[in-house]
MARBA-3410 file (N, C-alpha, C, O; in Angstrom, 1 decimal):
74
6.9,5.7,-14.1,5.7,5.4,-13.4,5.2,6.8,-13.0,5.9,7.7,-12.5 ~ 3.7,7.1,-13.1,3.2,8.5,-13.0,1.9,8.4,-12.0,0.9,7.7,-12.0 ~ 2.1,9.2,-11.3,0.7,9.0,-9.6,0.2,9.8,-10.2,0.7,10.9,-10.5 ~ -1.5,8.9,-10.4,-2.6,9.6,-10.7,-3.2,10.8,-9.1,-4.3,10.6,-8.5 ~ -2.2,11.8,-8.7,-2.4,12.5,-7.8,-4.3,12.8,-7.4,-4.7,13.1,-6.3
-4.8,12.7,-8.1,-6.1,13.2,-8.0,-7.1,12.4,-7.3,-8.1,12.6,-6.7 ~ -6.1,10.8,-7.6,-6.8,9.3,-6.6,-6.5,9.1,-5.4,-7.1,8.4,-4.6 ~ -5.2,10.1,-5.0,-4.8,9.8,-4.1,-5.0,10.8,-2.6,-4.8,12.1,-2.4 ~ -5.4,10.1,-1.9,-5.9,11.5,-0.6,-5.3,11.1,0.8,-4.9,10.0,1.2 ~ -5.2,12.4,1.6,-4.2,11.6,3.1,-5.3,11.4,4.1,-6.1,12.3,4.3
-5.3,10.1,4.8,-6.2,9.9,5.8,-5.7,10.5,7.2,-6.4,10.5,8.2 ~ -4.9,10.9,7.2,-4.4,11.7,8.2,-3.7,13.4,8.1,-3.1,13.9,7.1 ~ -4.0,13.9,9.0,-3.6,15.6,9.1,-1.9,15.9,9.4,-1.3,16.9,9.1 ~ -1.2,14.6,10.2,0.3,15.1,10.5,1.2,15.1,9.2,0.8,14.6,8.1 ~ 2.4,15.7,9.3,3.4,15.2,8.3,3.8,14.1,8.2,4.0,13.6,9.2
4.1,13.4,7.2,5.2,12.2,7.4,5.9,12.2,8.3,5.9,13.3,9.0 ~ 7.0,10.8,8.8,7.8,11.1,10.2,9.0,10.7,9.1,9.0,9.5,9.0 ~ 9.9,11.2,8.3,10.9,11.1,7.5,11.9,10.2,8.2,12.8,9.7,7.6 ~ 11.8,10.0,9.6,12.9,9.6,10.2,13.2,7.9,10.3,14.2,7.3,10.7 ~ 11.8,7.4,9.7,11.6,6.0,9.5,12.6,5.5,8.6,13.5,6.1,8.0
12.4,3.5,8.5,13.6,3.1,8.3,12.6,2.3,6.6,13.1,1.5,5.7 ~ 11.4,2.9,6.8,10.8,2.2,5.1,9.4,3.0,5.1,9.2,3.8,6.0 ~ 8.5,2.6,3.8,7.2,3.1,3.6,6.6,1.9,3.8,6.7,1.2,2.8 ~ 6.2,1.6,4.6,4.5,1.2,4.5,3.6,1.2,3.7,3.2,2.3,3.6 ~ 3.0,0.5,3.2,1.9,0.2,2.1,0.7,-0.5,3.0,1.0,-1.7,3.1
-0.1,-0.3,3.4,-1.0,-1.5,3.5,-2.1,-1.6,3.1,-3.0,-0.9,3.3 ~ -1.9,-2.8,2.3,-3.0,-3.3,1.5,-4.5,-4.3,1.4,-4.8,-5.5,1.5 ~ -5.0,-3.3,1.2,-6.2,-4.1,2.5,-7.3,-4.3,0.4,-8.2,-5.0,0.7 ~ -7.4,-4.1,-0.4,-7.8,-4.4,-2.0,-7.0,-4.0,-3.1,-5.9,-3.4,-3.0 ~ -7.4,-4.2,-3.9,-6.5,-4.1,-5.3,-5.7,-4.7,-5.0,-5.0,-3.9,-4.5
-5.0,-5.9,-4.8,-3.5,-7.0,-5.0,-3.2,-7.0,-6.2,-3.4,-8.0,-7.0 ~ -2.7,-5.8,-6.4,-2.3,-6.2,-8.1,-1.0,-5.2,-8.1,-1.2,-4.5,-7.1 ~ 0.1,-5.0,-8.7,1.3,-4.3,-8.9,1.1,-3.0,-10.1,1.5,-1.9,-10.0 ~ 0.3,-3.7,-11.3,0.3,-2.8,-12.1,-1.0,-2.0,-11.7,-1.8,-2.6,-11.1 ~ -1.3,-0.4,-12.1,-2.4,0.7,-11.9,-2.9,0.5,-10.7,-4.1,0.3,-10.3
-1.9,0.6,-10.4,-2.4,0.8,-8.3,-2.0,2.0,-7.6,-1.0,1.9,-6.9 ~ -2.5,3.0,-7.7,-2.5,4.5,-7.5,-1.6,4.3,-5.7,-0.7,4.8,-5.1 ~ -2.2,3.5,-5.6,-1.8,3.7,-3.7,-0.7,3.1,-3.9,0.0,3.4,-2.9 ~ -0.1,2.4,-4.6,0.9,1.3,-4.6,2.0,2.1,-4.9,3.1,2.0,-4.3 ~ 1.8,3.1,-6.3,3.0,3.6,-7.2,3.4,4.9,-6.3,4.5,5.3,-6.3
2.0,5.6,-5.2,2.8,6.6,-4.3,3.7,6.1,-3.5,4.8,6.6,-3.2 ~ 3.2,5.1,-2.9,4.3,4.3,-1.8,5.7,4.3,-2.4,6.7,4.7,-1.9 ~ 5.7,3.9,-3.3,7.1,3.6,-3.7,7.8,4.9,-4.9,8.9,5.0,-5.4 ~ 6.5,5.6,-5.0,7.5,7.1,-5.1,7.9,7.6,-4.1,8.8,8.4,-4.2 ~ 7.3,7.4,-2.6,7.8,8.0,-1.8,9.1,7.3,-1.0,10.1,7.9,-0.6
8.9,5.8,-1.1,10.3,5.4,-1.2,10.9,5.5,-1.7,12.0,5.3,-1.3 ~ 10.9,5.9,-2.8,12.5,6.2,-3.8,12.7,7.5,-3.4,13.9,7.6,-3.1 ~ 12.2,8.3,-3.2,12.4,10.0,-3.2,13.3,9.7,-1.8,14.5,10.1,-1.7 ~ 12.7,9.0,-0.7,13.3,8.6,0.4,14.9,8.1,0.5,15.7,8.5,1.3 ~ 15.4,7.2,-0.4,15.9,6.1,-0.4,15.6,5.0,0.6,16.4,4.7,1.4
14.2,4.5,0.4,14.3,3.6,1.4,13.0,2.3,0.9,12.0,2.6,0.1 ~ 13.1,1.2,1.4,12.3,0.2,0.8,10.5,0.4,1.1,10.1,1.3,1.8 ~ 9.9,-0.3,0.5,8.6,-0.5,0.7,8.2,-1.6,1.0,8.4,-2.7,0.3 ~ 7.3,-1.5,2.4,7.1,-2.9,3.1,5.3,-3.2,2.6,4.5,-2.3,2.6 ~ 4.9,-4.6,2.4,3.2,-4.5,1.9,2.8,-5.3,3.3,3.3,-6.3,3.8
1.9,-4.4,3.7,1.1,-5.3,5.2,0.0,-5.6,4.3,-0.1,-4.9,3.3 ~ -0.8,-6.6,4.5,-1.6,-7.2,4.3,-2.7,-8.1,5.7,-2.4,-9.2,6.0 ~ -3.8,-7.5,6.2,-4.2,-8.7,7.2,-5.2,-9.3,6.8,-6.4,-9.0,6.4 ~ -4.4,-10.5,7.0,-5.9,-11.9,6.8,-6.7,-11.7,7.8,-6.3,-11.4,8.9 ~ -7.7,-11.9,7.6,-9.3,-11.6,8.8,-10.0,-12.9,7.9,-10.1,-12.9,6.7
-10.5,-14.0,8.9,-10.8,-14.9,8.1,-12.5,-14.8,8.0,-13.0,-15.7,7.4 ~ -13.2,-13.9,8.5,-14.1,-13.3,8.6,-14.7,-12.5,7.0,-15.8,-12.3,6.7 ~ -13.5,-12.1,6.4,-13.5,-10.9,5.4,-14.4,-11.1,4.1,-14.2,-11.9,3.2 ~ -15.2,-10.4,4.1,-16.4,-10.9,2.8,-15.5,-11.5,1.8,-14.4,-11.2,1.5 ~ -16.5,-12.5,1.5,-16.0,-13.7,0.5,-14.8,-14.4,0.5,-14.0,-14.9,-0.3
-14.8,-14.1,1.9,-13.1,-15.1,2.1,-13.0,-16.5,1.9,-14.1,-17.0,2.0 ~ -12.1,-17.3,1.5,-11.8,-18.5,1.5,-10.7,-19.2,1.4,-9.6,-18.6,1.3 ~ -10.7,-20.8,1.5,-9.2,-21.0,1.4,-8.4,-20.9,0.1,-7.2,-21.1,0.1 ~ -9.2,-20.7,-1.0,-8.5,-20.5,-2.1,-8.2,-18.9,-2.1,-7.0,-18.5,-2.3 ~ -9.0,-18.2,-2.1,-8.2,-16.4,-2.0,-7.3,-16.4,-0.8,-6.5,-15.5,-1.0
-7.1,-17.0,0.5,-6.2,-16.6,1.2,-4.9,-17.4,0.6,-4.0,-16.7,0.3 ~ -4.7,-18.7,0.4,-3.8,-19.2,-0.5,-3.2,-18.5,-2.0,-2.1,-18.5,-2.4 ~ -4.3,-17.8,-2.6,-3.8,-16.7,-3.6,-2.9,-15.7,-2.9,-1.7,-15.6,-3.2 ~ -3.9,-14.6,-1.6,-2.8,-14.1,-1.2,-1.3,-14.4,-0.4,-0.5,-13.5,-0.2
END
């Protein structure tokens, strides 16, 4: 698996906190596993880590074009 580094940008200024017990992912588009730039850093940085990758996801039933069939998808 290869991070298209050029997609990927930090919304924040601190370092990582290494001291954590997983990576975090949270996925707010793209629900897909394969060519997910945000997805394959998360879990390069878990492996580099040894440690797991957690996917948050929040339902907002508000969320353009939401429904009960896409929240049942997700």
């Amino acid at each position: 698996m290869s991070v298209e580094h050029a997609r990927v940008r930090a919304l924040c200024e601190d370092d990582p906190d290494d001291r954590g017990a997983y990576v975090l992912y949270w996925m707010q588009q793209s629900q897909r596993a394969d060519h997910n730039p945000a997805l394959e850093e998360a879990v390069q940085l878990a492996n580099k880590r040894d440690q797991p990758v957690l996917v948050g996801f929040g339902l907002y039933e508000r969320y353009p074009d939401a429904n009960e069939r896409s929240f049942a998808f997700l």
